[in-house]
TORMAR-398083 format. One record per residue (C-alpha): residue number from 1; residue in one letter; x negated, y negated, z negated. Coordinates in Angstrom, 3 decimals, always signed. Layout:
(sedren NUM,"a",(X,Y,Z))
...
This chain:
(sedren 1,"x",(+0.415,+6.376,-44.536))
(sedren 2,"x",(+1.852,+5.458,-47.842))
(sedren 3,"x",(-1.559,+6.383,-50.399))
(sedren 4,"x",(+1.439,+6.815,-53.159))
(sedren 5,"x",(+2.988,+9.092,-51.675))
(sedren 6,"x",(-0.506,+10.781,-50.702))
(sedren 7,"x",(-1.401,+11.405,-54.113))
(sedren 8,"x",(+2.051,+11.831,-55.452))
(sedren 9,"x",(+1.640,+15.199,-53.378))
(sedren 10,"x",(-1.681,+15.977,-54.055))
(sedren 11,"x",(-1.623,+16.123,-57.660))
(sedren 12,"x",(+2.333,+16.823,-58.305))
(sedren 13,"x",(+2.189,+20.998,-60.148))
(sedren 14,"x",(+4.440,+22.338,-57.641))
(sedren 15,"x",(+6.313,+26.208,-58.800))
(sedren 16,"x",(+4.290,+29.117,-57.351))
(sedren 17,"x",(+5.333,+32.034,-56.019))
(sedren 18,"x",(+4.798,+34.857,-58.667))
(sedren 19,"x",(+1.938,+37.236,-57.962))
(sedren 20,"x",(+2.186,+40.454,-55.728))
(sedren 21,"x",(+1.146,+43.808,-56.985))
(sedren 22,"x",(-1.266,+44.687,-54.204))
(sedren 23,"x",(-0.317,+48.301,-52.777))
(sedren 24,"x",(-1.251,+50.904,-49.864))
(sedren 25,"x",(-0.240,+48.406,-47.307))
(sedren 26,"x",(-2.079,+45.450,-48.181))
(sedren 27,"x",(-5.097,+47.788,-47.964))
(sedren 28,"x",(-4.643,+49.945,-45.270))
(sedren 29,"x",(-2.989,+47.670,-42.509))
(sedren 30,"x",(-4.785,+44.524,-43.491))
(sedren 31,"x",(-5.697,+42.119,-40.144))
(sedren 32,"x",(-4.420,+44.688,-37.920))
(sedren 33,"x",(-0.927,+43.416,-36.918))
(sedren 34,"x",(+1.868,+44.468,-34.806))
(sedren 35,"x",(+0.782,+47.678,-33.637))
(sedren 36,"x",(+0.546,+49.718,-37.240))
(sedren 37,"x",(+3.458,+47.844,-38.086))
(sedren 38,"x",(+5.894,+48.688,-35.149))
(sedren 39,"x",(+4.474,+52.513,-35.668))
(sedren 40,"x",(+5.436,+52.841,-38.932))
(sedren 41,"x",(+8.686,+51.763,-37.821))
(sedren 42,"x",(+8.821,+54.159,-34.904))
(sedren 43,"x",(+7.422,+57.267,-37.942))
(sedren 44,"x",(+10.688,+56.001,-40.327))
(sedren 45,"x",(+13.405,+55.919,-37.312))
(sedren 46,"x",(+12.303,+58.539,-34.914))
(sedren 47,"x",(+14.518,+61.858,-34.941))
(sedren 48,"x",(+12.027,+64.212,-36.729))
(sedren 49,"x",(+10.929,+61.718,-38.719))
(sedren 50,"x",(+10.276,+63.637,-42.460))
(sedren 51,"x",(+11.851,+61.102,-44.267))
(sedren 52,"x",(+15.451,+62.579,-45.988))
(sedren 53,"x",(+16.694,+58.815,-45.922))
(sedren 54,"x",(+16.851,+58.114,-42.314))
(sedren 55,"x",(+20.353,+57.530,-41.589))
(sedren 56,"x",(+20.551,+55.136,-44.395))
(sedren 57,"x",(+17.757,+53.192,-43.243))
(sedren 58,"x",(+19.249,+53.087,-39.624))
(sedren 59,"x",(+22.321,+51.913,-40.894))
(sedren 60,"x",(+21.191,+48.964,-43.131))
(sedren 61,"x",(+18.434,+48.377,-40.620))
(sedren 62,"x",(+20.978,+48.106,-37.513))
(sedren 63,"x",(+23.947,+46.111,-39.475))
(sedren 64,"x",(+21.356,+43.364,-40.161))
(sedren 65,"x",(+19.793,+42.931,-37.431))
(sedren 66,"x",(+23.208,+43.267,-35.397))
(sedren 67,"x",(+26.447,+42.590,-38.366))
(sedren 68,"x",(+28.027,+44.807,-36.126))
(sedren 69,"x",(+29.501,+47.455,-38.046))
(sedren 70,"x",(+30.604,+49.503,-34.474))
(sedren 71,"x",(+26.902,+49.025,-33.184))
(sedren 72,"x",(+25.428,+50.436,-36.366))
(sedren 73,"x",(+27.722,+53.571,-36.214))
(sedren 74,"x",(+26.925,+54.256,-32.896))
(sedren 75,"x",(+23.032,+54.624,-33.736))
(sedren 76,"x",(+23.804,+56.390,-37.137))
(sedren 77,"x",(+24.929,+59.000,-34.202))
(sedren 78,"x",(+22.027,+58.701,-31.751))
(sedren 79,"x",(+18.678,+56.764,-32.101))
(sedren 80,"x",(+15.857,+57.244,-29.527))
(sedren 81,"x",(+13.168,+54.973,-30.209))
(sedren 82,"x",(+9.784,+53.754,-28.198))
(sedren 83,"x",(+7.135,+51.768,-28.489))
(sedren 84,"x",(+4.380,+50.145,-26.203))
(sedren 85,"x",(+7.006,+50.279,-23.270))
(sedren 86,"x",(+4.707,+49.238,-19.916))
(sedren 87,"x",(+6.449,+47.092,-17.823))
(sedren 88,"x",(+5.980,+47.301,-14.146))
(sedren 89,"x",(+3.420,+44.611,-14.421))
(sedren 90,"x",(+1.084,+46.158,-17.380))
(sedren 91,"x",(+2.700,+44.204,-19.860))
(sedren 92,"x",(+3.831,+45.942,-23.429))
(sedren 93,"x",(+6.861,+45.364,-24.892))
(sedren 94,"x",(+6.801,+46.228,-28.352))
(sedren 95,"x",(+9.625,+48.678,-29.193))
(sedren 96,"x",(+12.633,+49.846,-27.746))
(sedren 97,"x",(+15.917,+51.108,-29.920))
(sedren 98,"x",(+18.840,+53.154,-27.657))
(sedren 99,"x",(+21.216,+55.457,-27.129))
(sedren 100,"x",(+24.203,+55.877,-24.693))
(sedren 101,"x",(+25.962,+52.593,-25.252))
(sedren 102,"x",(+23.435,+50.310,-26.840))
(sedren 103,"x",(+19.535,+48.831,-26.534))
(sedren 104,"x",(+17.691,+46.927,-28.752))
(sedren 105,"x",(+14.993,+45.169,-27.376))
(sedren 106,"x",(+11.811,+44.004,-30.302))
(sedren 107,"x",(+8.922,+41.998,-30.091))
(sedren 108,"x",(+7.683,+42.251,-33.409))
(sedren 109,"x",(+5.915,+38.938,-34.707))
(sedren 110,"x",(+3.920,+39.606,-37.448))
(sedren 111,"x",(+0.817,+36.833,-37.811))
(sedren 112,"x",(-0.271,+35.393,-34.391))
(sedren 113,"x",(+1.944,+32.835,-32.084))
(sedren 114,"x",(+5.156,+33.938,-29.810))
(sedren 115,"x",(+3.467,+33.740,-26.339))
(sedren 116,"x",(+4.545,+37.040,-24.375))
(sedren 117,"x",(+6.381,+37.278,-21.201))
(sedren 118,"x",(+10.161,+37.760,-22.522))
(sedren 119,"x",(+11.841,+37.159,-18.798))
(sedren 120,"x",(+9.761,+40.426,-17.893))
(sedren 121,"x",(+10.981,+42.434,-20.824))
(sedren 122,"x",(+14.442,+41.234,-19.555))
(sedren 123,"x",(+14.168,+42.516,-16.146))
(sedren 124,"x",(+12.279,+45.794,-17.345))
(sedren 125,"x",(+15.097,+46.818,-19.381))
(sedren 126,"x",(+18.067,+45.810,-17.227))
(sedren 127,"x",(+16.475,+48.027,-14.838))
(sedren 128,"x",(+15.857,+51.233,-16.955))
(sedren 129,"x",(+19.127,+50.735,-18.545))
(sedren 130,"x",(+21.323,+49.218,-16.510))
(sedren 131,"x",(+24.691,+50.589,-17.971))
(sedren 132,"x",(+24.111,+49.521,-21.593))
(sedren 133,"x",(+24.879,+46.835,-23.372))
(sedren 134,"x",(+21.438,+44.775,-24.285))
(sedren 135,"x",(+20.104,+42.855,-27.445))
(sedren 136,"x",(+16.877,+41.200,-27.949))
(sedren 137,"x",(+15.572,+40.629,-30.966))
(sedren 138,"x",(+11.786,+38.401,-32.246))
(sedren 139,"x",(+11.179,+40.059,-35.449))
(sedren 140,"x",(+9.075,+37.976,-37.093))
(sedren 141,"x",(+6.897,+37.427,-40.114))
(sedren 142,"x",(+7.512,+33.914,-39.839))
(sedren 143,"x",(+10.136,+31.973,-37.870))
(sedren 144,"x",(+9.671,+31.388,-34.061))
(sedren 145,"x",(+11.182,+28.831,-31.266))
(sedren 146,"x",(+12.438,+31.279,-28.517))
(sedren 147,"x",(+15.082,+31.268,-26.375))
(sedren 148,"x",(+19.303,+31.673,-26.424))
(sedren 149,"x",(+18.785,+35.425,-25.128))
(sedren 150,"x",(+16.159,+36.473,-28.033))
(sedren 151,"x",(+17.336,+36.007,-31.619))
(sedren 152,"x",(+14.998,+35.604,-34.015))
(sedren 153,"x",(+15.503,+37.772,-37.188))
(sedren 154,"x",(+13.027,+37.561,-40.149))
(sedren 155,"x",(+11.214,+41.089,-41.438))
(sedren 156,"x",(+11.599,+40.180,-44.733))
(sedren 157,"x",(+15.148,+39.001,-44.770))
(sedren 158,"x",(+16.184,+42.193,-43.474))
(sedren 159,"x",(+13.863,+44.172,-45.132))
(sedren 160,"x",(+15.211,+42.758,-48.493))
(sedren 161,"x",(+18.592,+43.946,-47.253))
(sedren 162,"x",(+17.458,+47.279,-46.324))
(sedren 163,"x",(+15.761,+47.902,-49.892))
(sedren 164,"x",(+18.566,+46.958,-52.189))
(sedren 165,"x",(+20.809,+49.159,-50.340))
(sedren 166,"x",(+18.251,+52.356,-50.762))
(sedren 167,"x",(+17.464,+54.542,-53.335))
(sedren 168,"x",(+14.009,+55.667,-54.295))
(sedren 169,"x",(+14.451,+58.760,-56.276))
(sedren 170,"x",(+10.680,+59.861,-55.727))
(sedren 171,"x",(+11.135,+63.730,-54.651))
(sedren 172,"x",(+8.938,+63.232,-51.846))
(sedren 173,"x",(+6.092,+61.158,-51.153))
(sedren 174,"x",(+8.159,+59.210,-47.949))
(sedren 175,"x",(+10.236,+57.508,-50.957))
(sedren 176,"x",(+7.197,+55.924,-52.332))
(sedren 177,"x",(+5.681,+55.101,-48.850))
(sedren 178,"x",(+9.176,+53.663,-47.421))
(sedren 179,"x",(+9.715,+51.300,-50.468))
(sedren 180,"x",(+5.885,+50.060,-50.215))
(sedren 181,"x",(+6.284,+49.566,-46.605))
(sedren 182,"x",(+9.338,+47.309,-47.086))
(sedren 183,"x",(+7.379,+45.572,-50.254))
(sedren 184,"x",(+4.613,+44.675,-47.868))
(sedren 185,"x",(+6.845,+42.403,-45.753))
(sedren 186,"x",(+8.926,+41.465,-48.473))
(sedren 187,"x",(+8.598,+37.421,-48.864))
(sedren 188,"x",(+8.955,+37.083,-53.595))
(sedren 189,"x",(+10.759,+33.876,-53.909))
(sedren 190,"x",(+9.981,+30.924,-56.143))
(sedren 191,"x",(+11.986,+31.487,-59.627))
(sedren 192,"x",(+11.967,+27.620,-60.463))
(sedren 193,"x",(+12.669,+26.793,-64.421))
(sedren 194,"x",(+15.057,+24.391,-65.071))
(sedren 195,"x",(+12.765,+21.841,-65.912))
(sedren 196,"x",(+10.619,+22.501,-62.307))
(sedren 197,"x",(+14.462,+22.338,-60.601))
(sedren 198,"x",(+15.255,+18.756,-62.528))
(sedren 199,"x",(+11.798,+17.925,-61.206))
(sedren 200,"x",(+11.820,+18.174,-57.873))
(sedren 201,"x",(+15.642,+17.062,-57.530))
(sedren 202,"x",(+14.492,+13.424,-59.264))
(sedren 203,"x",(+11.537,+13.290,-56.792))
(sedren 204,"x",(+13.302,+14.424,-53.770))
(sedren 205,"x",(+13.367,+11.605,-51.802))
(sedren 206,"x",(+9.217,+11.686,-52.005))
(sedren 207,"x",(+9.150,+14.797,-50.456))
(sedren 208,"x",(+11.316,+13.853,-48.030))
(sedren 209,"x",(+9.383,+10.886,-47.251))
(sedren 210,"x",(+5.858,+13.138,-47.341))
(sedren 211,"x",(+7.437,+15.667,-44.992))
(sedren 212,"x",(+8.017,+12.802,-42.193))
(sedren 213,"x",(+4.972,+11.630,-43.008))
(sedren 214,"x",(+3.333,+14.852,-42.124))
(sedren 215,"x",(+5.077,+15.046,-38.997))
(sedren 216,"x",(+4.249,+11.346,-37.465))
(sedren 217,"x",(+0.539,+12.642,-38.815))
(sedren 218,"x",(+0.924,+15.758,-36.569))
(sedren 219,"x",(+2.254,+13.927,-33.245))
(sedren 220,"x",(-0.067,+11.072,-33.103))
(sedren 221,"x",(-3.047,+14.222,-33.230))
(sedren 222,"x",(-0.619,+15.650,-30.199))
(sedren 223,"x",(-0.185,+12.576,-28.759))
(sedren 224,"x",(-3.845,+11.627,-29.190))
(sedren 225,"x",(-5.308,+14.833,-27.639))
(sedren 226,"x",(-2.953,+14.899,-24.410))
(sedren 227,"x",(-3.691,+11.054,-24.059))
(sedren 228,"x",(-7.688,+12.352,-23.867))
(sedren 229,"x",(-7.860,+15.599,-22.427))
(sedren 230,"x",(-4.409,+15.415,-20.569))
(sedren 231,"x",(-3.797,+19.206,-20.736))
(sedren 232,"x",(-1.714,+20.612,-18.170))
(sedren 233,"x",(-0.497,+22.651,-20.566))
(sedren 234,"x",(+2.302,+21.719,-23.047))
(sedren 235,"x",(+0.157,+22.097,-26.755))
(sedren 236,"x",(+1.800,+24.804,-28.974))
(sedren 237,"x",(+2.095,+24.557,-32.908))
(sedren 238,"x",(+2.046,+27.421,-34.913))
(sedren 239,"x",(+2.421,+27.545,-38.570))
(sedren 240,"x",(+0.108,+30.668,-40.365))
(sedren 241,"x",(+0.140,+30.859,-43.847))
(sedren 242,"x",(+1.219,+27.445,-44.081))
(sedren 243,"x",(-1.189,+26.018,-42.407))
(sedren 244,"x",(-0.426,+23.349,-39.393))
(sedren 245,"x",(-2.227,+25.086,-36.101))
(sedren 246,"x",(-2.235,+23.060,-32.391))
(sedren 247,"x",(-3.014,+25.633,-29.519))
(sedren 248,"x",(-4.377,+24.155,-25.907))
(sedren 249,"x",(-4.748,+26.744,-23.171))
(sedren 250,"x",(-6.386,+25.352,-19.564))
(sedren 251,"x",(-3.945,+27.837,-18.119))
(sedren 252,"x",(-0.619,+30.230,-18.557))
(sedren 253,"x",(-3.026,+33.212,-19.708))
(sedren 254,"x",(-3.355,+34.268,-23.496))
(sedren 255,"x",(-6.640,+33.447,-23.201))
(sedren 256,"x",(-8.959,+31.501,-23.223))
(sedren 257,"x",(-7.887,+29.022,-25.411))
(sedren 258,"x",(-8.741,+26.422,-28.428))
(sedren 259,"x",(-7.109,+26.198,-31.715))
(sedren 260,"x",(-6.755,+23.282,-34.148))
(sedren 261,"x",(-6.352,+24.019,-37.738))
(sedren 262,"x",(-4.671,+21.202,-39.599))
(sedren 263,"x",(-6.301,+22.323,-42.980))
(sedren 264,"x",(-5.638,+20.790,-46.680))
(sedren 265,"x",(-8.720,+19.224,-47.143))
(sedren 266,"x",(-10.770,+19.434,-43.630))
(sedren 267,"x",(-10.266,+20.454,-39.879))
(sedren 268,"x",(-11.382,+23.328,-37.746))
(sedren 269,"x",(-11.253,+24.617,-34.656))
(sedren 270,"x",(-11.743,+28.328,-33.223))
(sedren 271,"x",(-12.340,+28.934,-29.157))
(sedren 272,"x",(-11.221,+31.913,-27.735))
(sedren 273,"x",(-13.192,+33.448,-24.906))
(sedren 274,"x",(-12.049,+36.506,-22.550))
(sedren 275,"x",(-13.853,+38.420,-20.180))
(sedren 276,"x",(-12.798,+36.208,-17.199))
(sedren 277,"x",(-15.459,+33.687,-18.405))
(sedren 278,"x",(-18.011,+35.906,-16.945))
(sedren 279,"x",(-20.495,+35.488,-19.925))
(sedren 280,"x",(-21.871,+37.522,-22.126))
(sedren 281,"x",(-22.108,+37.598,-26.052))
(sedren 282,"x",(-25.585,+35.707,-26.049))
(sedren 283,"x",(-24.255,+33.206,-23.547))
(sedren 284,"x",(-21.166,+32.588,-24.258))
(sedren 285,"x",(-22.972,+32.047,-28.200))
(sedren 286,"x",(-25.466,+29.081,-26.446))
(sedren 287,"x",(-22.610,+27.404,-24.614))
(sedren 288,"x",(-20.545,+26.791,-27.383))
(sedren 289,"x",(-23.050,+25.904,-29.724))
(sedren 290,"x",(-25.125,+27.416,-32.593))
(sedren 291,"x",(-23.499,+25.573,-35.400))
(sedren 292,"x",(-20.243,+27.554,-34.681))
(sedren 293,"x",(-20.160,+30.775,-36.407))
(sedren 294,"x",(-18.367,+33.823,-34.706))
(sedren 295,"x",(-15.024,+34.707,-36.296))
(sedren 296,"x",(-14.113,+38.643,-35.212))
(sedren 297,"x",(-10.671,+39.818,-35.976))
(sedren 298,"x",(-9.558,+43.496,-35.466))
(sedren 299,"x",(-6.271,+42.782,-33.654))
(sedren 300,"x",(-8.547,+40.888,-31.296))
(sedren 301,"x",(-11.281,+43.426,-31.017))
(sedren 302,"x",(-8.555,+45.669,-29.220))
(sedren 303,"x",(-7.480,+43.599,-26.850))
(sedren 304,"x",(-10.835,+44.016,-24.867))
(sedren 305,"x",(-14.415,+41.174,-24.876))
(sedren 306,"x",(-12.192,+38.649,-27.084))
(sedren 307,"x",(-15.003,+36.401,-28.247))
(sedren 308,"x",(-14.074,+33.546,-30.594))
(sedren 309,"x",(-16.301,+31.315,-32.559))
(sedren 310,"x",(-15.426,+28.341,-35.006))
(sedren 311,"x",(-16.338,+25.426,-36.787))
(sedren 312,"x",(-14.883,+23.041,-39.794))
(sedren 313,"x",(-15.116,+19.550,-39.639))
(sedren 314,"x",(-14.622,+17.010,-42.660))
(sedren 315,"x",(-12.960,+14.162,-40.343))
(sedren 316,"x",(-10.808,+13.846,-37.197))
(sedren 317,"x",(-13.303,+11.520,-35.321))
(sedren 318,"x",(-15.454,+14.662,-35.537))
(sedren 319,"x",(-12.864,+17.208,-34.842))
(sedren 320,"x",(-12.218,+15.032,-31.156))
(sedren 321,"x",(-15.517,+15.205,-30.485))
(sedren 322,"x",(-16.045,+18.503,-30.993))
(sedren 323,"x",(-12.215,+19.583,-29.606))
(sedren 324,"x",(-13.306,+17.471,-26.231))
(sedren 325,"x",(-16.952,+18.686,-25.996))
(sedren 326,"x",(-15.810,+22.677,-25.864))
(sedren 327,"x",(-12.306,+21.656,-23.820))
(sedren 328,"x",(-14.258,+20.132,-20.793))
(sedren 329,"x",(-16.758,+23.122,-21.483))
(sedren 330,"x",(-13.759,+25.703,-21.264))
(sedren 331,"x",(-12.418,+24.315,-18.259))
(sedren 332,"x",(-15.720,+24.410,-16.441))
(sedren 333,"x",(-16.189,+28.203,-16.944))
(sedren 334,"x",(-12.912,+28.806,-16.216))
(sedren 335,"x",(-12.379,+26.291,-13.218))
């Protein structure tokens, strides 16, 4: 890799994002994910929700997700809403938006990878509603690969939408607790002087040229891990808070699994155990080692004996080693 371009990145005072007034839902929801999210949804749309500003929501909420201007009509009329929906095989799809004509189908994204079963959620709702006309919809924090059926529609490009077509007069407290809500999701752009904006269009082509960088950087790690573990597995890449992330599994499940943190400076990795492994807390701690530290996360805490532990490495000769050691390890228990 070019070391001019290398510390042309590293030291070049790229614009930052302004700062965000911290407010209920930074507090209150804070590592706790889709569910609180897709309620609070469920509270603003439902039929007896309290809030005087429903309809308008619907509308502006419907019309971007759909730019269908007959769609959005016909749930300004009727809007039955549900979330959690168990499929036949125990899954959860997220929420559910119908009426008569129409169903919207969400699986609502808001900091972990896209890995649920979407041909179920198909078949669920072409059986329960096999008349209407269907939509399905990843609403998503960040964007997401999925497939032609599911469109992928960012929270806080319509929530953007939504807000400047609302007004907040304040007469109730659901005014001030809608406009937070939508503030939480709400991505503040960059507002670039002119002198940042000459900047960056002079040094374009380095960025450019740092960006494919980056990229050859990331697939000779892919192509280096598959080469020595061979996972069956195709390896996922996320991108959280961007940060570069490779996910192997030793199976289809959720779990277990390992993830590889690209970070700025250093690498880590966090293993995911799940009750299958058999092991308990204590033994689970000795097989992976006592220099990891365990990493608890609410969202995780729910799902059931989600055990994860992790570790940060300063090289990627280390990060191998230490990848390999707990893959072979993870495919032993799980075997």
């Amino acid at each position: 890799m070019d070391e001019k371009i290398v510390n042309f990145i590293k030291n070049y005072k790229f614009p930052k994002t302004p700062p965000k007034k911290a407010n209920i839902f930074d507090i209150g929801i804070h590592n706790m994910y889709e569910n609180p999210f897709t309620e609070i949804l469920l509270f603003i749309l439902k039929s007896d929700s309290p809030y005087k500003k429903r309809v308008l929501f619907i509308k502006h909420f419907i019309f971007e997700l759909t730019n269908n201007d007959i769609i959005t009509e016909s749930f300004c009329k009727k809007l039955n809403i549900e979330i959690q929906v168990i499929t036949k095989k125990g899954k959860f799809i997220d929420m559910l938006i119908y009426n008569d004509v129409y169903v919207l189908v969400f699986e609502n994204k808001i900091d972990h990878i896209l890995n649920n079963p979407l041909k179920e959620y198909e078949s669920e709702t072409n059986t329960r509603f096999n008349s209407q006309n269907k939509l399905f919809y990843i609403f998503s924090k960040d964007e997401c690969d999925t497939n032609n059926k599911w469109e992928n529609k960012l929270i806080s490009n319509v929530f953007s939408k939504i807000k400047n077509n609302l007004t907040f007069d304040y007469r109730n407290k659901w005014d001030y607790i809608v406009k937070d809500f939508l503030n939480h999701y709400i991505k503040e752009k960059i507002k670039m002087t002119k002198k940042e904006l000459t900047s960056i269009e002079k040094n374009l082509s380095k960025f450019m040229e740092a960006r494919d960088y980056l990229e050859q950087f990331v697939k000779e790690i892919e192509e280096h891990i598959n080469k020595k573990l061979k996972p069956q597995k195709k390896i996922q890449r996320a991108n959280w808070d961007g940060y570069i992330w490779l996910i192997l599994k030793p199976s289809e499940n959720e779990f277990p699994k390992i993830e590889l943190c690209l970070y700025y400076d250093c690498f880590f990795l966090r293993i995911h155990y799940d009750e299958r492994s058999g092991k308990n807390e204590t033994e689970l701690t000795k097989i992976v080692g006592n220099k990891y530290s365990q990493w608890k996360e609410k969202w995780l805490e729910k799902r059931g004996r989600i055990k994860v532990f992790e570790l940060g490495f300063k090289n990627l000769e280390d990060t191998y080693k230490g990848l390999g050691i707990q893959w072979n390890k993870m495919k032993k228990i799980y075997k």
